[in-house]
C-alpha positions as CSV (number, residue, x, y, z in Angstrom):
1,X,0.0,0.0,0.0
2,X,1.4,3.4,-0.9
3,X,1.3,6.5,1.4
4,X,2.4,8.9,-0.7
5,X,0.9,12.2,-1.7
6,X,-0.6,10.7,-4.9
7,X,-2.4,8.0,-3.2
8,X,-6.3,8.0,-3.1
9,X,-8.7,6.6,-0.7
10,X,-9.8,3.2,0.2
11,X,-12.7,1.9,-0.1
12,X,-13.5,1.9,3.7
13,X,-13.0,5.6,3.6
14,X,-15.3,6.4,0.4
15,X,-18.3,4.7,2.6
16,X,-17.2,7.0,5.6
17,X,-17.0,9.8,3.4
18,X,-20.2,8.4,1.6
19,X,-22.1,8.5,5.3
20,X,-20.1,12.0,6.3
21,X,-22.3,13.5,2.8
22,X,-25.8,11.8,4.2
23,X,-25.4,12.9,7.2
24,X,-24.5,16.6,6.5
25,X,-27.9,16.0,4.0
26,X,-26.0,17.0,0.8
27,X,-27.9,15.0,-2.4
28,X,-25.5,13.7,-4.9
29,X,-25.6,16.2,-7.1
30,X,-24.4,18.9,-4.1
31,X,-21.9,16.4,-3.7
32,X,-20.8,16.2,-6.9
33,X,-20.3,20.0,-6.6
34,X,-18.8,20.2,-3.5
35,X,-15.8,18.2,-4.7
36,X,-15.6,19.4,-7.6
37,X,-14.7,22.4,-5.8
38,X,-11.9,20.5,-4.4
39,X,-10.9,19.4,-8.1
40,X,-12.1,16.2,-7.9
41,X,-14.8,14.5,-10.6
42,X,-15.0,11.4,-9.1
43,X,-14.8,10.6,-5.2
44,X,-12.6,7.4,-6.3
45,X,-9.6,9.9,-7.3
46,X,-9.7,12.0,-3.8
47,X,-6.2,11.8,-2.3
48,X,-5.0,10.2,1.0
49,X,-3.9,14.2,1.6
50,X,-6.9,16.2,1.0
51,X,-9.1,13.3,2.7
52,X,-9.3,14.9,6.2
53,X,-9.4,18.3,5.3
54,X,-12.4,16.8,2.9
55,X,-14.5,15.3,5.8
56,X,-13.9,18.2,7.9
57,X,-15.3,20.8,5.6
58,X,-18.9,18.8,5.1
59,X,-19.5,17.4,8.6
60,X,-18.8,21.0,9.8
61,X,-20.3,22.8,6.9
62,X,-19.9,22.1,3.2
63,X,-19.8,25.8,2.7
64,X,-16.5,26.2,4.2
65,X,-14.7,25.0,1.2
66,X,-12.9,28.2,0.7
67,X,-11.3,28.5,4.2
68,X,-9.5,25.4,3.6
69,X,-7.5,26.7,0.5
C-alpha cells in the first residue's frame, strides 16, 4: 500500500466519506459539486492528503470549502 501524496482513498474511507455527505444532508448532485470544488470529478480519485481536510469541511459545513484553501 502506498502513502504517498498521490495515493487515493480506500474503499472503507469512500463509505465513511459516503455516510459523512448523508449525514450533513447533501444530495449527490451537491456532492458532486462540493468536490468538484476540491478538483475532484469522481470521489474514487480524492487523495489520501486532502481526505481529512475533505470530511472536515462537510461534517462542519460544506460551505467552508474556501477557508480550507
Amino acid at each position: 500500500m502506498s502513502h504517498s501524496n498521490d495515493a487515493t482513498i480506500s474503499e472503507a474511507q469512500r463509505k465513511r466519506l459516503f455516510a459523512i455527505i448523508r449525514e450533513a444532508g447533501l444530495d449527490n448532485e451537491e456532492a458532486k459539486s462540493f468536490l468538484s470544488k476540491w478538483g475532484y470529478a469522481s470521489s474514487s480519485l480524492i487523495k489520501r492528503l486532502d481526505y481529512d481536510a475533505i470530511c472536515n469541511a462537510i461534517a462542519f459545513g460544506h460551505n467552508l470549502v474556501e477557508s480550507y484553501y
